[in-house]
C-alpha positions in Angstrom: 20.6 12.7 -38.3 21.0 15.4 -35.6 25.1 14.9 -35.6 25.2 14.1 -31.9 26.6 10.9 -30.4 30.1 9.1 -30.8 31.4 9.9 -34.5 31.2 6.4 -35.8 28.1 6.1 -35.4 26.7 9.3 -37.3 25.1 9.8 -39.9 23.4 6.5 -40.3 22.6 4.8 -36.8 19.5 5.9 -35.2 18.5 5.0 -31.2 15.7 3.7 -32.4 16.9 0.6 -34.5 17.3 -1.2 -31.3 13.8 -1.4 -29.5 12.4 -5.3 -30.5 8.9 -3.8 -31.4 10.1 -1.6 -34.4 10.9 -3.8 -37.0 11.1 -1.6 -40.3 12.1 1.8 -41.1 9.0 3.9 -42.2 10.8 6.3 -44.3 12.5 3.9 -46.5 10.1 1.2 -46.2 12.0 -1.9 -45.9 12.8 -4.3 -43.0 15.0 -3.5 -40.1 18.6 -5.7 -40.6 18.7 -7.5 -37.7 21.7 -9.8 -38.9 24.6 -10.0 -40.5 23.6 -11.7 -44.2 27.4 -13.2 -44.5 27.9 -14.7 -40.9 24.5 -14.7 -39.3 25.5 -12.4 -36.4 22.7 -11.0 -34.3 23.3 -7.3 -34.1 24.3 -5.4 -31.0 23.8 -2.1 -29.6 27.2 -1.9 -28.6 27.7 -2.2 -32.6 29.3 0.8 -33.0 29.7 0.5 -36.7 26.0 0.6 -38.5 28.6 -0.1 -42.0 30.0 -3.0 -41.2 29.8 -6.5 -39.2 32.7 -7.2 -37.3 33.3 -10.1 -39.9 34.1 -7.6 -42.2 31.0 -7.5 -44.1 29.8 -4.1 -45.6 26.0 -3.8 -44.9 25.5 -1.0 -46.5 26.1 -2.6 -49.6 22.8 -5.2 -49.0 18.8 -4.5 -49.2 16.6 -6.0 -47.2 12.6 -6.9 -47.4 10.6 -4.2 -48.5 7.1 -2.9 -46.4 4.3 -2.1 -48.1 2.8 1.3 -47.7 -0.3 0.0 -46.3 2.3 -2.3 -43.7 4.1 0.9 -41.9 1.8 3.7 -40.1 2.6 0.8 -37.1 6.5 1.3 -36.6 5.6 5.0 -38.3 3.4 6.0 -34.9 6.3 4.6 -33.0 9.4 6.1 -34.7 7.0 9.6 -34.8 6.6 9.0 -30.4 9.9 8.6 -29.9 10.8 12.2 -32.5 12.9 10.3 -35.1 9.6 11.3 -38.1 6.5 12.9 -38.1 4.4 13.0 -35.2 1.2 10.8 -35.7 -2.1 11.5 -33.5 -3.8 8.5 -32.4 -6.6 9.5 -29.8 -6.1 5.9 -27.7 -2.6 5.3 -27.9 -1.6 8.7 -27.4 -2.9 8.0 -24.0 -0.4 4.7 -23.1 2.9 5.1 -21.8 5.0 3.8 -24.5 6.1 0.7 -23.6 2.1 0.1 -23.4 1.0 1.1 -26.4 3.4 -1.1 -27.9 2.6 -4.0 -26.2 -1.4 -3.1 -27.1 -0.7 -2.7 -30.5 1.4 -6.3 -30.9 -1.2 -8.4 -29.2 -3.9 -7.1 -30.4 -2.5 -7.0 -33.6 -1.9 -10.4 -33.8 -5.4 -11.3 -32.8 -6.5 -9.2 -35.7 -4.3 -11.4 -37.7 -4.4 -15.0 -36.0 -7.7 -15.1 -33.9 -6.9 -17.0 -30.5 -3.8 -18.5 -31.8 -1.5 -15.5 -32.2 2.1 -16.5 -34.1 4.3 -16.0 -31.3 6.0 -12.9 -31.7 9.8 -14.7 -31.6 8.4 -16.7 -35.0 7.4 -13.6 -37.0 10.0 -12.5 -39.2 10.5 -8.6 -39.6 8.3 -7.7 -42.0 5.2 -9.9 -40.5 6.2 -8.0 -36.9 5.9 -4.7 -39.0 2.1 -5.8 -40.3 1.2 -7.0 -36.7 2.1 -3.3 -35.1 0.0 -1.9 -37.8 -2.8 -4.4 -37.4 -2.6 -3.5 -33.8 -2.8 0.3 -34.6 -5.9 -0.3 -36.7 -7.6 -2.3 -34.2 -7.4 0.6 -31.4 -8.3 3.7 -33.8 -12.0 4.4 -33.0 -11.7 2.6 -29.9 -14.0 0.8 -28.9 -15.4 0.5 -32.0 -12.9 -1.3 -33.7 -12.1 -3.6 -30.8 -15.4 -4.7 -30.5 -15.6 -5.4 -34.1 -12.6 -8.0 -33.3 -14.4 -9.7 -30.6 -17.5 -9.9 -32.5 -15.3 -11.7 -35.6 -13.2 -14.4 -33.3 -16.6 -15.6 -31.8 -17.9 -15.8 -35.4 -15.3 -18.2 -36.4 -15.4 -19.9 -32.6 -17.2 -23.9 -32.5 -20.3 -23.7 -29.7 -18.5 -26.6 -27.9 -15.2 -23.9 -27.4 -17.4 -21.0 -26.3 -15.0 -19.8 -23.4 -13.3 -17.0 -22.9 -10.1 -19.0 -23.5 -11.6 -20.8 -26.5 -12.8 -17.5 -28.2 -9.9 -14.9 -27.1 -7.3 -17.6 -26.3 -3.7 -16.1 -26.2 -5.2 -12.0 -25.7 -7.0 -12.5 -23.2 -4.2 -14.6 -21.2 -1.8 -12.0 -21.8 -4.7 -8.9 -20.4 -5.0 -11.2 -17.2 -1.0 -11.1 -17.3 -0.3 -7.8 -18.1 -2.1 -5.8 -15.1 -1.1 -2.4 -16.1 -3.9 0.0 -15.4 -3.7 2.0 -18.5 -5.2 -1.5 -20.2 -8.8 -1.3 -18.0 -10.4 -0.1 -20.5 -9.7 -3.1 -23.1 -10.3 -5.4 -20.3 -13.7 -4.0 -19.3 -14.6 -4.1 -23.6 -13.5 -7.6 -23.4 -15.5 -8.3 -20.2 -18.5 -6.7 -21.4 -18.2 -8.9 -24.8 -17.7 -12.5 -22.5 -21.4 -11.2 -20.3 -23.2 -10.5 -23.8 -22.1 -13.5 -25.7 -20.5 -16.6 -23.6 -22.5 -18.8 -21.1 -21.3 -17.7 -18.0 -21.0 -20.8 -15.2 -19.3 -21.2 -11.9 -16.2 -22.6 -13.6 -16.1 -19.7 -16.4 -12.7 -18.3 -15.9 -11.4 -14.8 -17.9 -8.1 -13.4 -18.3 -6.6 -16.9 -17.2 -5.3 -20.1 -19.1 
């Protein structure tokens, strides 16, 4: 769009297209390709060519899954962080590095979504990743409100004989014992808080850990 880079890659190919946790285009509101649909090639950055495959297949020439508007103000706030569309304010993640606040918005996204058995990112297909980032996004706006409305939904919907951090949080809370990042304190400390007010704590209670 700004005419800069090697010529065969303008006008269409945009930086962004290759970061794994944008996974549709927010302007057009469909699915990122991320194959070719004649041979099955994964993509490349060194791709030069957005047109073609190097099978010979035009691209240009296929359409891929559309998003729903309600599905894309997740990959909308990241395309608007990184300059390629309009800048969206959001008073929690505007405070994460970037690679933070997108790993904040896929797991909690898919705890929105899943509960304690989040879909493994690698088995969502595009369009699902697309709903998860704007799960994710949802979850953190009025933080901690939001959050703690999360918490208070997977221990609704928890047996009493699983009531452990791992059997209420499973998979988020592993990955906020994993991912030790500062900027995430204050999720950890919401979480905390929720484990003292709701779980039976014993000497073998064990948080942010399989």
């Amino acid at each position: 769009e700004e005419r800069d880079g090697p010529i065969t890659c303008r006008p269409w190919r945009r930086s962004w297209w290759d970061l794994a946790k944008i996974s549709s285009c927010p302007r057009h509101g469909r699915v990122l390709m991320a194959s070719c649909p004649a041979c099955g090639r994964i993509f490349r950055r060194s791709d030069l060519s957005p047109a073609h495959c190097i099978c010979g297949h035009h691209v240009l020439e296929d359409r891929t899954e559309p998003v729903a508007p309600e599905s894309r103000i997740g990959d909308a706030y990241l395309v608007g962080r990184l300059g390629g569309g309009p800048r969206i304010a959001h008073s929690f993640l505007d405070g994460l590095e970037f690679v933070e606040a997108t790993e904040v918005m896929q797991w909690l996204g898919g705890a929105a979504r899943w509960g304690r058995s989040i879909l493994a990112w690698r088995h969502q297909d595009m369009a699902e990743r697309a709903c998860t980032m704007t799960a994710g996004y949802a979850v953190c706006q009025d933080f901690p409100g939001r959050l703690q409305e999360m918490l208070d939904a997977m221990i609704a919907v928890c047996p009493c004989k699983r009531l452990t951090p791992h059997g209420v949080y499973g998979d988020m809370q592993i990955w906020l014992g994993v991912a030790t990042h500062p900027a995430l304190d204050p999720i950890r400390d919401i979480v905390r808080d929720h484990v003292v007010k709701h779980l039976p704590i014993t000497a073998g209670t064990k948080l942010f850990r399989n």
